[in-house]
ROSE-4610 file (N, C-alpha, C; in Angstrom, 1 decimal, always signed):
// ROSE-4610
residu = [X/X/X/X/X/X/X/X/X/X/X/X/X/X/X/X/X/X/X/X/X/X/X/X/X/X/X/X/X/X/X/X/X/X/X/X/X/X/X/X/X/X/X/X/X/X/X/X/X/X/X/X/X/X/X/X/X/X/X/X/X/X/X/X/X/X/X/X/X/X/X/X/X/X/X/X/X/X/X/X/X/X/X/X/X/X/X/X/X/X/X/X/X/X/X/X/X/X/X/X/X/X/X/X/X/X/X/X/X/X/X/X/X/X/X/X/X/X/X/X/X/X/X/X/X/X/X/X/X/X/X/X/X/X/X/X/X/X/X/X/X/X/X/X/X/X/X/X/X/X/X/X/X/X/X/X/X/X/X/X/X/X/X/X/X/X/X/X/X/X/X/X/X/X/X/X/X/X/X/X/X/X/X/X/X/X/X/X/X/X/X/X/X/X/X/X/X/X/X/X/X/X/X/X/X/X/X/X/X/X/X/X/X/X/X/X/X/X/X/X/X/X/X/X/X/X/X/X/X/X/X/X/X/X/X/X/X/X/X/X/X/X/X/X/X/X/X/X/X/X/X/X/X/X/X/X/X/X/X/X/X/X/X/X/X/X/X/X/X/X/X/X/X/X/X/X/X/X/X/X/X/X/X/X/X/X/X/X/X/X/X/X/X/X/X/X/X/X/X/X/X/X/X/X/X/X/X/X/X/X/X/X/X/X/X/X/X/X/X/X/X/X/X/X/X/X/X/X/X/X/X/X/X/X/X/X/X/X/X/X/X/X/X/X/X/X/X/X/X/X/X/X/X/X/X/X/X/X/X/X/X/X/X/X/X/X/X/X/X/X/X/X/X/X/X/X/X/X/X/X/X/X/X/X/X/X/X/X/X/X/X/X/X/X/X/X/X/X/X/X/X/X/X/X/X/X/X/X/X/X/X/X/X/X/X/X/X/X/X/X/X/X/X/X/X/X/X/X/X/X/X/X/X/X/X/X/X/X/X/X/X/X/X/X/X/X/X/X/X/X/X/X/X/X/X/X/X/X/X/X/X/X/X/X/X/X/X/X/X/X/X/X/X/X/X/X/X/X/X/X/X/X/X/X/X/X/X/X/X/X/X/X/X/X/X/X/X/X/X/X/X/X/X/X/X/X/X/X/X/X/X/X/X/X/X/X/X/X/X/X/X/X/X/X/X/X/X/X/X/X/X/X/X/X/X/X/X/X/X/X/X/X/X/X/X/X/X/X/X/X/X/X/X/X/X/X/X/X/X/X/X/X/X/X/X/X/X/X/X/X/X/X/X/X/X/X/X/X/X/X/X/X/X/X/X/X/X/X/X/X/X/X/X/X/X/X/X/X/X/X/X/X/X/X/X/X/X/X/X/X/X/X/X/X/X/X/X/X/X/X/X/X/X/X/X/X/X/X/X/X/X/X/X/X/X/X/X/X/X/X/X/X/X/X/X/X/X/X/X/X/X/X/X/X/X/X/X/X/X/X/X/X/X/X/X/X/X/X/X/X/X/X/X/X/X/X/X/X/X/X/X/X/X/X/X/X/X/X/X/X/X/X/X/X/X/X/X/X/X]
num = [1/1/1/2/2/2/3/3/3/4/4/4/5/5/5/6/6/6/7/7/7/8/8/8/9/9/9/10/10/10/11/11/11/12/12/12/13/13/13/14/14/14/15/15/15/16/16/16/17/17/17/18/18/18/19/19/19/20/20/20/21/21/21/22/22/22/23/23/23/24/24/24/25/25/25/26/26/26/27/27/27/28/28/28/29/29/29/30/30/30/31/31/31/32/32/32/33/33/33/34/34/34/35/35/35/36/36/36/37/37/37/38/38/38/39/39/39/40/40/40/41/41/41/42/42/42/43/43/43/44/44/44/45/45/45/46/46/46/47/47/47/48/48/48/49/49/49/50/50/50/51/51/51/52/52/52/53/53/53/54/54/54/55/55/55/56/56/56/57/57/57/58/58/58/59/59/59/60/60/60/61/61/61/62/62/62/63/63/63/64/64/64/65/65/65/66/66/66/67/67/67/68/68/68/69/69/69/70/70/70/71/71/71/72/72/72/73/73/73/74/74/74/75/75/75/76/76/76/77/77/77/78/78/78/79/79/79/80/80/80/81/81/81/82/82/82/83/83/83/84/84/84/85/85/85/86/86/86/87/87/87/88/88/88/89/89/89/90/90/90/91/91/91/92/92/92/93/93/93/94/94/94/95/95/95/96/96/96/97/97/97/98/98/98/99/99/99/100/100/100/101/101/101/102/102/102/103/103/103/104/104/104/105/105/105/106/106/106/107/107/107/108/108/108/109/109/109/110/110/110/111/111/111/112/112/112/113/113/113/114/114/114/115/115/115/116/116/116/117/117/117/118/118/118/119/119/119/120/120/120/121/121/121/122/122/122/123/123/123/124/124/124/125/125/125/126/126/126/127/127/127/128/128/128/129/129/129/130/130/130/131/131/131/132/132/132/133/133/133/134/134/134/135/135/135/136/136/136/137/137/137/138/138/138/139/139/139/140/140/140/141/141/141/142/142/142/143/143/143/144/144/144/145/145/145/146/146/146/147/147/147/148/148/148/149/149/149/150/150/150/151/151/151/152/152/152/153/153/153/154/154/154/155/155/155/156/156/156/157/157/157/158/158/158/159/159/159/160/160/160/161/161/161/162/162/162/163/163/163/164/164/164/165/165/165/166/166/166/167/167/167/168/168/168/169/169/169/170/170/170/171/171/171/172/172/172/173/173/173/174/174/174/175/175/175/176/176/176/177/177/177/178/178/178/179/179/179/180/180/180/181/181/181/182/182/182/183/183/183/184/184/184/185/185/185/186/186/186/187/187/187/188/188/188/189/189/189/190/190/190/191/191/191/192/192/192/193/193/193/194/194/194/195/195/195/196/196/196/197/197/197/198/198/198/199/199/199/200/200/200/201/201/201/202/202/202/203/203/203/204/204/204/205/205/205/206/206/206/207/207/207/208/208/208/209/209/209/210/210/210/211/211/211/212/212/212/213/213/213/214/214/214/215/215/215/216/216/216/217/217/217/218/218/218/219/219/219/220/220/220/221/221/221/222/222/222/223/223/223/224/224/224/225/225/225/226/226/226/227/227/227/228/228/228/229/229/229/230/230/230/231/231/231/232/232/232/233/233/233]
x = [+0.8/+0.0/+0.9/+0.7/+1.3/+1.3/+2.5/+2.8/+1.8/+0.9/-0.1/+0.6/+0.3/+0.6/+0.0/+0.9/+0.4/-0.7/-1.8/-2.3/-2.6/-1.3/-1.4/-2.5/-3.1/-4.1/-5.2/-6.5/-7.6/-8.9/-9.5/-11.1/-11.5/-12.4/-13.6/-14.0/-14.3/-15.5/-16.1/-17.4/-18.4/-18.3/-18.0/-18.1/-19.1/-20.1/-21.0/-20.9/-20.8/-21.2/-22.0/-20.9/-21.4/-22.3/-22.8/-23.4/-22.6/-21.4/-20.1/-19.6/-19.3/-18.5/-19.4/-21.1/-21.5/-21.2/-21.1/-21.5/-19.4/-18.3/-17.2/-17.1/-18.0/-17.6/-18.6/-19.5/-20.4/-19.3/-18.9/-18.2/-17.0/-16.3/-15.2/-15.6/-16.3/-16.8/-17.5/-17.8/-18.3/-17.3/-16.0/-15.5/-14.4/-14.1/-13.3/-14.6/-15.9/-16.8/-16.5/-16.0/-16.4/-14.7/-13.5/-12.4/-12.4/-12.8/-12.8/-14.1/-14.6/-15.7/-15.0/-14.5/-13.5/-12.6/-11.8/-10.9/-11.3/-12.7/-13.4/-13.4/-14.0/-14.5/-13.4/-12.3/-10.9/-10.3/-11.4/-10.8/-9.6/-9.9/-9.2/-9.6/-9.3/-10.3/-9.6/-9.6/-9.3/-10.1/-9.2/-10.1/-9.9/-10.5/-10.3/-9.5/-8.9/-8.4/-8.3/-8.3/-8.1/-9.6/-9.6/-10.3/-11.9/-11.6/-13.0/-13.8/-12.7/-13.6/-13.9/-13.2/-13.5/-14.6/-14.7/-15.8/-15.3/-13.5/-13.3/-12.4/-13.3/-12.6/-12.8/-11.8/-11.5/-12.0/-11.7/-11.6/-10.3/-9.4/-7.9/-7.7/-8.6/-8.9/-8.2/-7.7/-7.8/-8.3/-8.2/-9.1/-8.2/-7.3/-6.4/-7.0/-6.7/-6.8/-5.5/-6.0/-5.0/-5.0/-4.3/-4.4/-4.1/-4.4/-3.5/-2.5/-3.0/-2.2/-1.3/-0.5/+0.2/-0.2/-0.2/-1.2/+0.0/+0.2/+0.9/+0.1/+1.0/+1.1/+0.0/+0.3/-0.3/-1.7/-2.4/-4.0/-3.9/-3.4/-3.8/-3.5/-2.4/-2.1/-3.0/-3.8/-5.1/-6.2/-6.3/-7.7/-7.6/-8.5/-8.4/-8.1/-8.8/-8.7/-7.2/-6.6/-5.6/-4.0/-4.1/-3.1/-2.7/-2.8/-2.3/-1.4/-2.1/-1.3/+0.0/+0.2/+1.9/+2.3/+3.6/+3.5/+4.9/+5.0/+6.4/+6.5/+7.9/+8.2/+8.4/+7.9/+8.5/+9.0/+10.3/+10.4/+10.8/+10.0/+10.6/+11.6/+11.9/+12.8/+13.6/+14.8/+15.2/+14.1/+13.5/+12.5/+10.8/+11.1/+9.3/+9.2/+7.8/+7.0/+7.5/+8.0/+8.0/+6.7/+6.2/+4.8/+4.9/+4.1/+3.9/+2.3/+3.0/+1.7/+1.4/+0.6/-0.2/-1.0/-1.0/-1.4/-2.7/-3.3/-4.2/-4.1/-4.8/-4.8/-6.1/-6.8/-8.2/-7.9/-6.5/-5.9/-6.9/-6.5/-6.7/-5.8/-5.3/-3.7/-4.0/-3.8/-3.8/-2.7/-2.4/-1.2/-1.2/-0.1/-0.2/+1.4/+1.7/+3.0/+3.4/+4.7/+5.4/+6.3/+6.6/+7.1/+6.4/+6.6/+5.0/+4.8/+4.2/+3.2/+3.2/+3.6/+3.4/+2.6/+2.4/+0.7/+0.6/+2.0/+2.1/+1.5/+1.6/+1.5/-0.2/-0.9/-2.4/-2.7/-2.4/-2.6/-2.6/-1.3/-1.4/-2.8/-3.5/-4.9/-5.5/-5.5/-6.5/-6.9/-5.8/-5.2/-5.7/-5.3/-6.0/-7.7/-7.8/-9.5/-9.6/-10.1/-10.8/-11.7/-12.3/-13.6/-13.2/-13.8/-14.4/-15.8/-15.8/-16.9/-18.0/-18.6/-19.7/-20.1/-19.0/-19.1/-20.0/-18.7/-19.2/-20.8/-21.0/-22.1/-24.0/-22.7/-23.9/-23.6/-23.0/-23.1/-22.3/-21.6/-20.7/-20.0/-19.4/-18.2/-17.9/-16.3/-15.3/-14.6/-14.4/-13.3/-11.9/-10.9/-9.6/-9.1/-7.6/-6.8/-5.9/-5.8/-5.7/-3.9/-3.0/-1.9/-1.7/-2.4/-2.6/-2.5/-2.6/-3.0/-4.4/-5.8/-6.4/-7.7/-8.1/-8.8/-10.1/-11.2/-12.1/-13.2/-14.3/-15.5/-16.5/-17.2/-18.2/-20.0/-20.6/-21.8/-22.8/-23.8/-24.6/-24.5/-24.7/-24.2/-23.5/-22.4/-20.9/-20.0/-19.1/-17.9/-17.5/-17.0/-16.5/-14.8/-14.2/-12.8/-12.3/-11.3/-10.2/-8.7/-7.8/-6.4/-6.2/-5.4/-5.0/-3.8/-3.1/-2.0/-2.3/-3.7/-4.3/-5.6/-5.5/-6.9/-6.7/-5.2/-4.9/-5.6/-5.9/-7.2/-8.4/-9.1/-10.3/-9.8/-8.5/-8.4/-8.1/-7.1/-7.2/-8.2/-9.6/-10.8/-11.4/-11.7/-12.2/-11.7/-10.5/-9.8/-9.6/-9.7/-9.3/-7.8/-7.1/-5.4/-4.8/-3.4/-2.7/-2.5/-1.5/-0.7/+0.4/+0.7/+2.2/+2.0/+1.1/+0.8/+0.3/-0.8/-0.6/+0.4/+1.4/+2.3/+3.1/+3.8/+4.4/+4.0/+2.6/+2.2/+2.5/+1.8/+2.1/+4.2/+4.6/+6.2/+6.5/+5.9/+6.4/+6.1/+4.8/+4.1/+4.7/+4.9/+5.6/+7.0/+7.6/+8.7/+8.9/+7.9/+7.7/+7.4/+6.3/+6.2/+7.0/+8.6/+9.1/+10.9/+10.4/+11.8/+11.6/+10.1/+9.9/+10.3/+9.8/+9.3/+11.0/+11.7/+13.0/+13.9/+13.0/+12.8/+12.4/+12.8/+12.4/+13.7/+14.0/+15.4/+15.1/+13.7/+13.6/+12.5/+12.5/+11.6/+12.0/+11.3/+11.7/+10.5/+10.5/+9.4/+10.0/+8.4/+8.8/+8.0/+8.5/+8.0/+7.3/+6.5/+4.7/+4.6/+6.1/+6.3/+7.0/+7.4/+7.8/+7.2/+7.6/+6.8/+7.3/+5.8/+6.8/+7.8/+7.2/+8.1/+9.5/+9.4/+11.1/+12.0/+11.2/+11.9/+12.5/+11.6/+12.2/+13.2/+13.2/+14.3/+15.6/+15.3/+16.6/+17.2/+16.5/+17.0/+17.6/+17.0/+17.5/+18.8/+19.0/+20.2/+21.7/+21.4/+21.7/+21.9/+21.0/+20.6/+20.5/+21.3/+21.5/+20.3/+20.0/+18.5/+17.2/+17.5/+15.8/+16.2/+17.0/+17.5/+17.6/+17.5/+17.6/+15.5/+15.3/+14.1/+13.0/+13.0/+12.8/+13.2/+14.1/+14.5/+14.0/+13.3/+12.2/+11.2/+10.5/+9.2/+9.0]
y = [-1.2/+0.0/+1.2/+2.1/+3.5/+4.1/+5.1/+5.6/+6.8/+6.6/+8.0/+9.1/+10.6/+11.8/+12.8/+13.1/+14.1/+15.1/+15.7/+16.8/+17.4/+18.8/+19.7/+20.6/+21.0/+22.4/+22.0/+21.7/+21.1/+21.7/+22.8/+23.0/+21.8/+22.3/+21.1/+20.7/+19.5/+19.7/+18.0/+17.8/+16.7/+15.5/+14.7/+13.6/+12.1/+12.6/+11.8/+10.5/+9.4/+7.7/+7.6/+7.4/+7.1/+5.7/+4.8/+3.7/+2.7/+2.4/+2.2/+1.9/+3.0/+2.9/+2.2/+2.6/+2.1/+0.6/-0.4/-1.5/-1.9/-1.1/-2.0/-1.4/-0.8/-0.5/-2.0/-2.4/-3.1/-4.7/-5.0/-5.9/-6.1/-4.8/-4.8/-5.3/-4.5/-4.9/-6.0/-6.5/-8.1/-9.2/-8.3/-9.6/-9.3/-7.8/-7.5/-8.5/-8.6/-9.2/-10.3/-11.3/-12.8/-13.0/-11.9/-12.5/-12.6/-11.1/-10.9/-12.4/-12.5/-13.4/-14.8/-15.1/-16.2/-16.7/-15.4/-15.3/-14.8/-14.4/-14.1/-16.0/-16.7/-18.4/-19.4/-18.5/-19.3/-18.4/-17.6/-17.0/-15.4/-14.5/-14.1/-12.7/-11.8/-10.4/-9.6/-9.2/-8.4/-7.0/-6.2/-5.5/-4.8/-4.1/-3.3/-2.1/-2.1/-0.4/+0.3/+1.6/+2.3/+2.8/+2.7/+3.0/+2.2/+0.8/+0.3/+0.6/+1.0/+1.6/+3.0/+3.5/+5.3/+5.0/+4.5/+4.6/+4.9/+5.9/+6.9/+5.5/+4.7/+3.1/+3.9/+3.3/+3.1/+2.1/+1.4/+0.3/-0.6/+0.5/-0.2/-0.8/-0.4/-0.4/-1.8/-2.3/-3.3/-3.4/-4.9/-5.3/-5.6/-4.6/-4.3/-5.1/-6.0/-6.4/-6.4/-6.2/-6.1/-6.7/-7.8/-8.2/-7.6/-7.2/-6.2/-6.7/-8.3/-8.8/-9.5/-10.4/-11.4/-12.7/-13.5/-15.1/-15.9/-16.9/-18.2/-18.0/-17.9/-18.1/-19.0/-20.2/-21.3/-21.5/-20.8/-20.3/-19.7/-18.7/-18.3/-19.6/-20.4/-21.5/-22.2/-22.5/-23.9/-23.1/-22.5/-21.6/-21.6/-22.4/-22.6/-21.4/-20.5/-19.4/-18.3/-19.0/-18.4/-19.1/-20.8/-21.8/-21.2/-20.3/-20.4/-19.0/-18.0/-16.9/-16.7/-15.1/-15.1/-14.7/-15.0/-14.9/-14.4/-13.0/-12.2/-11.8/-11.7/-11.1/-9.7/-8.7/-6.8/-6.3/-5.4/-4.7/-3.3/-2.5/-1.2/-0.1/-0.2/+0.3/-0.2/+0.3/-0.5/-0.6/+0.2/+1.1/+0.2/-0.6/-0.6/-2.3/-2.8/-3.9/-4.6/-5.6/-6.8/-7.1/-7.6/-8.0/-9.2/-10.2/-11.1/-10.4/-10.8/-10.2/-11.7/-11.7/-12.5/-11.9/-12.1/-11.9/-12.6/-12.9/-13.5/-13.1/-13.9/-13.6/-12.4/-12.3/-11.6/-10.2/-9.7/-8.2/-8.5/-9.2/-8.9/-9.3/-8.8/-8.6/-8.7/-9.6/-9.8/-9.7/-8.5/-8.3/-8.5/-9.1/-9.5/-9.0/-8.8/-8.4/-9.6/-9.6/-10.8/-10.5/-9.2/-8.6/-7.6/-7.4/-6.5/-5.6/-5.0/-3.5/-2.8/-1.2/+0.0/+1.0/+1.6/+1.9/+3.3/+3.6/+4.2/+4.4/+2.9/+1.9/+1.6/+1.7/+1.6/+3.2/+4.1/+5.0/+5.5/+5.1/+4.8/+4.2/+3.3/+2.8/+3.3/+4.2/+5.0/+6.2/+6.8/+7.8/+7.7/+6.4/+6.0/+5.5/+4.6/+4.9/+3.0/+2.4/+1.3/+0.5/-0.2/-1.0/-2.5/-2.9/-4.3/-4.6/-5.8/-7.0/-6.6/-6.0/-5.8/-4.2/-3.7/-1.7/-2.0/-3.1/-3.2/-3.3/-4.9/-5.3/-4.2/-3.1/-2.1/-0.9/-1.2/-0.2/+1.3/+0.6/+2.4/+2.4/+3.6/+4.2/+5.0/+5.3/+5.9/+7.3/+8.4/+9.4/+8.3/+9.3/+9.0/+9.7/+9.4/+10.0/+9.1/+9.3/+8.6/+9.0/+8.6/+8.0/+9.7/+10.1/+11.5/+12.6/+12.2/+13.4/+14.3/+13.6/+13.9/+13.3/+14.5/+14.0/+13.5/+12.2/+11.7/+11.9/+12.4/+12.1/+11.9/+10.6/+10.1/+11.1/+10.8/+11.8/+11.1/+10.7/+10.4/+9.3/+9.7/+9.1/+9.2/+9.5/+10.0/+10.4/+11.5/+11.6/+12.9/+13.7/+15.1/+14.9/+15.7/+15.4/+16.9/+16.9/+17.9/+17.8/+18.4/+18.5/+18.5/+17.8/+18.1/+18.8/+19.2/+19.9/+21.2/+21.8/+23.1/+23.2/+22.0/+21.5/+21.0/+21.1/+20.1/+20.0/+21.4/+21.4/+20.7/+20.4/+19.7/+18.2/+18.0/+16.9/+15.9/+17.1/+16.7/+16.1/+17.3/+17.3/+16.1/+15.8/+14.5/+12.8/+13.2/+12.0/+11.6/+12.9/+12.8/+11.7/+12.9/+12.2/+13.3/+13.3/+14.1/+14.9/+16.4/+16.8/+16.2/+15.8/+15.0/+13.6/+13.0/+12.1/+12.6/+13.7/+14.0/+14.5/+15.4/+16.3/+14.7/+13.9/+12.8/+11.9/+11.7/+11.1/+12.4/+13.3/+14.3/+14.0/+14.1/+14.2/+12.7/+11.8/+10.7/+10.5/+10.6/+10.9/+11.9/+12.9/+13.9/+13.7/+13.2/+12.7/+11.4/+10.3/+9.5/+9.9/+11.6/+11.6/+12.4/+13.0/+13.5/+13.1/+11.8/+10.9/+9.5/+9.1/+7.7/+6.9/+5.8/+5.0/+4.2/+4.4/+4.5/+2.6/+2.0/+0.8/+0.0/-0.9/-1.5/-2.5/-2.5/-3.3/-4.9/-5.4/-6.5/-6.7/-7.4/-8.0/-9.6/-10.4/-11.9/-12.3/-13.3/-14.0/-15.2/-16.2/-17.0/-18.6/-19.5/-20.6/-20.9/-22.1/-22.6/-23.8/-24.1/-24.9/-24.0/-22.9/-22.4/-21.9/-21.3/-21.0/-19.6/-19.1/-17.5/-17.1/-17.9/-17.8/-18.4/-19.5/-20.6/-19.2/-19.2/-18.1/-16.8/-16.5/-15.3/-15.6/-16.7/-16.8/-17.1/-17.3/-18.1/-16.6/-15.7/-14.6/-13.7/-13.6/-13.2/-13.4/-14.6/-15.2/-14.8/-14.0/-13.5/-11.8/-11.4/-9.9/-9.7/-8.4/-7.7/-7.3/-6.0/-5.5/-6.0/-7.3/-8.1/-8.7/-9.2/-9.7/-8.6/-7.7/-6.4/-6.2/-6.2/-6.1/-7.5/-8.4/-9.7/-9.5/-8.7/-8.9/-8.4/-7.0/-6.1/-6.7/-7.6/-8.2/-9.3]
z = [+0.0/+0.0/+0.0/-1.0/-1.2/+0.6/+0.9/+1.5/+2.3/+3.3/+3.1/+3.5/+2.6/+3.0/+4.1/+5.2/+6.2/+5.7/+5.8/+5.6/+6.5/+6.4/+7.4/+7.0/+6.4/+5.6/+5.2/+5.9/+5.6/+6.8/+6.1/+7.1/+7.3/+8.9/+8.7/+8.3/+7.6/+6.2/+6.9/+6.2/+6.7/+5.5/+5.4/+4.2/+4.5/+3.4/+3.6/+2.8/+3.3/+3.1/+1.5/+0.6/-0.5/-0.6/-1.4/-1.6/-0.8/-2.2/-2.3/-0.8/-0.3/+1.1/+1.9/+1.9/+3.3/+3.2/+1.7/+1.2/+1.8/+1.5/+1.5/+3.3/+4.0/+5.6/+6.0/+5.9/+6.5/+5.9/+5.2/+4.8/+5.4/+5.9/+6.7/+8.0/+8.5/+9.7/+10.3/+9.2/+9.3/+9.5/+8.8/+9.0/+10.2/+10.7/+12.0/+13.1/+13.1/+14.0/+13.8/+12.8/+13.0/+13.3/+13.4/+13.9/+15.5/+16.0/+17.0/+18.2/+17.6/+18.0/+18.0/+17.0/+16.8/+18.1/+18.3/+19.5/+20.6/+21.2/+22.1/+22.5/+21.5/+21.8/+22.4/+22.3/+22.7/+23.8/+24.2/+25.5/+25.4/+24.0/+23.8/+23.6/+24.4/+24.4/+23.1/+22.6/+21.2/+20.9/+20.3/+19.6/+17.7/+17.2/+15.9/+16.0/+15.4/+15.4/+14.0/+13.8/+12.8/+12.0/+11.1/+10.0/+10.0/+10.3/+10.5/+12.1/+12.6/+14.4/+13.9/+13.1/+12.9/+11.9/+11.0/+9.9/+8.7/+8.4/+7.4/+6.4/+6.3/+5.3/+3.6/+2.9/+1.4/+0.9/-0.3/-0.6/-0.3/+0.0/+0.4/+1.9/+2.6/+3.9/+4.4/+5.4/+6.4/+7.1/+8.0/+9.0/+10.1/+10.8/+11.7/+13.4/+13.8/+15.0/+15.8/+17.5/+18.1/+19.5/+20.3/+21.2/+22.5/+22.9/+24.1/+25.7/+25.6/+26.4/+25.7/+26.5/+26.7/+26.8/+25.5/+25.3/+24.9/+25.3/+23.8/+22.5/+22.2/+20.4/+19.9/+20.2/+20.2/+20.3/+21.0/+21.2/+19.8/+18.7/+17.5/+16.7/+16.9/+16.0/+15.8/+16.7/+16.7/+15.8/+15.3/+15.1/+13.5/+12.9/+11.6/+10.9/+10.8/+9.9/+9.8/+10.8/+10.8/+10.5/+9.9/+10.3/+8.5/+7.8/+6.3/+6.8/+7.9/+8.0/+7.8/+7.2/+6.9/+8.9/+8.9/+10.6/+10.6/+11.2/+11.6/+13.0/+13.1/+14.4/+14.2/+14.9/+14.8/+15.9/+15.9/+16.8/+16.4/+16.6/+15.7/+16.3/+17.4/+18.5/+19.4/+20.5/+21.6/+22.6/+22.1/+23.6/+23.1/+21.7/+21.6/+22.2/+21.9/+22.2/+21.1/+21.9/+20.4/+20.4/+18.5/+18.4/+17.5/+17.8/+17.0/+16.1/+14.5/+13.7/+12.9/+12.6/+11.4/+10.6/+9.3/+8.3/+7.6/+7.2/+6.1/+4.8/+3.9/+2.7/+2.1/+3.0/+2.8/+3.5/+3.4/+4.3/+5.8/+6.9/+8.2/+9.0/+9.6/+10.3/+12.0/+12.6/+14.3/+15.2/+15.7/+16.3/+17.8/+18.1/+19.7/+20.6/+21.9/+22.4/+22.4/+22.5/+22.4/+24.2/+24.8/+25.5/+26.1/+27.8/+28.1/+27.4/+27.2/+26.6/+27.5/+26.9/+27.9/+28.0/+28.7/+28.6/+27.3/+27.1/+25.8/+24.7/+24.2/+23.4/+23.6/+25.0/+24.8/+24.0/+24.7/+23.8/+23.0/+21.9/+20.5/+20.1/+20.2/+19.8/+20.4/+21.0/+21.3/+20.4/+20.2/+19.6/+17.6/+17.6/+16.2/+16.1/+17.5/+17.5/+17.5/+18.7/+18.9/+19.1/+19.1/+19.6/+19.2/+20.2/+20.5/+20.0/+20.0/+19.0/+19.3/+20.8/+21.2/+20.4/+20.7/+19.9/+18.6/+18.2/+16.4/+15.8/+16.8/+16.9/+17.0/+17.8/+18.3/+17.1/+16.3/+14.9/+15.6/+16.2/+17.2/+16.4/+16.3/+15.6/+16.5/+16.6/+17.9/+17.2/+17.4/+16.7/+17.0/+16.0/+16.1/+14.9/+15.1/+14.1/+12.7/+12.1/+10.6/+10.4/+9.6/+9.4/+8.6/+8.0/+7.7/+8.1/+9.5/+10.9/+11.0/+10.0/+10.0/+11.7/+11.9/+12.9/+12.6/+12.4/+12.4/+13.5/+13.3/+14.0/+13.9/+13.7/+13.3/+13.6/+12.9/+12.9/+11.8/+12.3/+11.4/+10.5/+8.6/+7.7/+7.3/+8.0/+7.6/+8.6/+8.7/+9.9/+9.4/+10.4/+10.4/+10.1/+9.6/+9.1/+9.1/+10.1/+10.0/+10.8/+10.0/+10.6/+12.0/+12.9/+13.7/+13.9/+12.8/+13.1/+13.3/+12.3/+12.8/+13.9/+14.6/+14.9/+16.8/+17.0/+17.9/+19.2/+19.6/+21.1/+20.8/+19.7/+19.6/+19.7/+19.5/+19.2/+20.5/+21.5/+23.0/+23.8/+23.4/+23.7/+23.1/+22.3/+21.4/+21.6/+21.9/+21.9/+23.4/+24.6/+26.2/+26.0/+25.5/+25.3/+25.7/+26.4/+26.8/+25.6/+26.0/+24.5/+24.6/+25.4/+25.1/+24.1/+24.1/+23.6/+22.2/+22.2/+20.4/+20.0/+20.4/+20.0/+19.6/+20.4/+20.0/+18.6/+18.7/+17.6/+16.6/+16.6/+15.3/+15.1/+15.7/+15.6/+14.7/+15.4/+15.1/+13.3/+12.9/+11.8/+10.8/+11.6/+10.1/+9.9/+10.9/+10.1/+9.5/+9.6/+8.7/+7.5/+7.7/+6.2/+5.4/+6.2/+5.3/+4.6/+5.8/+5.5/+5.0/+5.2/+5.0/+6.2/+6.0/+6.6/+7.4/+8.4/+8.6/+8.7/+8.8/+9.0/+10.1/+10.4/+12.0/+12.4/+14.0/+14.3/+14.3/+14.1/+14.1/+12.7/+12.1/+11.2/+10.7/+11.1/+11.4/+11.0/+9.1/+9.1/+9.6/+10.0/+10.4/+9.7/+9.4/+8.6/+9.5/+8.9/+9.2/+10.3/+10.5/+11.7/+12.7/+12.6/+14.0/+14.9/+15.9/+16.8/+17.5/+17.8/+18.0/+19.7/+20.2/+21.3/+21.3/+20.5/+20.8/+19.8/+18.8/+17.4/+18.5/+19.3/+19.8/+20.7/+21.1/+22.4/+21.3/+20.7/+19.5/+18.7/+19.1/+18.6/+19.3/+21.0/+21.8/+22.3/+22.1/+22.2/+21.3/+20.0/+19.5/+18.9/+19.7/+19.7/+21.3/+21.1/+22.9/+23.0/+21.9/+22.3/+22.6/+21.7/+21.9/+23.8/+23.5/+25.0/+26.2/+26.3/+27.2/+27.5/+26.0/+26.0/+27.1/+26.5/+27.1/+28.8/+29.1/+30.5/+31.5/+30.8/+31.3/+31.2/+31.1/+31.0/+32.3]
């Protein structure tokens, strides 16, 4: 997926739910409900994030899920819909959350910590905009903010859209997120978008017999950082 561009310069403006959209948002969301429900059955609290919790979906859209604790691996391995998944290790910092991600073929991506989570890091999904199976179910839609730095608020048959870089007190207000927490997201964001995307210190696929915990310790063993990381947990 092409690179999205920051837009810092953009009024308020209201955008109403074409045919089209309401037809590829109800399809998205059908299927973020039958993962999350999937992994609800196996004891697994989950939620959606981004674009299908906010409502502001494309056709390019994904079905972004996110675990927020600490599970064995092994509980996602047994779960049919998921045994073809592409399956990676990430760590994009000294300082970040290792995550085990899985992939499908139908764009829906399940990400889990592999290493505790900091409460940072809950606020990041916040920040971008969440719900759970129950929200969905109840046809809610949440504000949040988009990869764009546009700020989302749902309304009606459609969602209100404006900048938070000229916008940023509503966005405090709307989101009940520190400024340190937007000012950081805005920082982190625009210079992704004016350097690109910098890389990450870990990215580890992993074949269809391994397993994400042994993979990580086998790496640890080998890497100070993941191992420093690992030690804080």
């Amino acid at each position: 997926m092409p690179r999205e561009k920051v837009i810092r310069h953009i009024g308020r403006e209201y955008h109403h739910y074409s045919e089209e959209e309401k037809r590829v948002f109800s399809t998205l969301r059908i299927k973020a409900v039958n993962v999350l429900c999937v992994l609800e059955q196996t004891g697994i609290n989950a939620f959606v994030h981004g674009s299908v919790a906010r409502g502001d979906i494309t056709s390019a859209s994904d079905v972004d899920i996110h675990i927020p604790v600490r599970i064995p691996s092994y509980q996602l391995d047994i779960i049919e819909d998921f045994k073809f998944a592409d399956r990676r290790i990430l760590m994009g910092t000294p300082n970040s959350t290792i995550h085990g991600v899985m992939s499908t073929h139908d764009n829906i991506t399940i990400s889990f910590p592999l290493s505790s989570p900091n409460e940072r890091e809950h606020e990041f999904y916040r920040f971008s905009g969440f719900l759970y199976a129950r929200d969905i179910q109840q046809n809610n839609r949440i504000p949040g903010v988009t990869k764009q730095l546009l700020l989302i608020e749902p309304k009606g048959d459609g969602y209100w859209i404006s900048s938070i870089s000229t916008n940023k007190q509503r966005a405090i207000k709307v989101l009940s997120l520190s400024q340190r927490i937007i000012d950081e997201r805005i920082r982190v964001l625009e210079r992704r978008d004016n350097i690109g995307r910098t890389g990450v210190l870990l990215d580890y696929s992993l074949s269809p017999d391994e397993n994400f915990e042994l993979c990580l310790k086998q790496i640890a063993d080998r890497n100070v950082l993941v191992r420093r990381m690992l030690k804080r947990t």
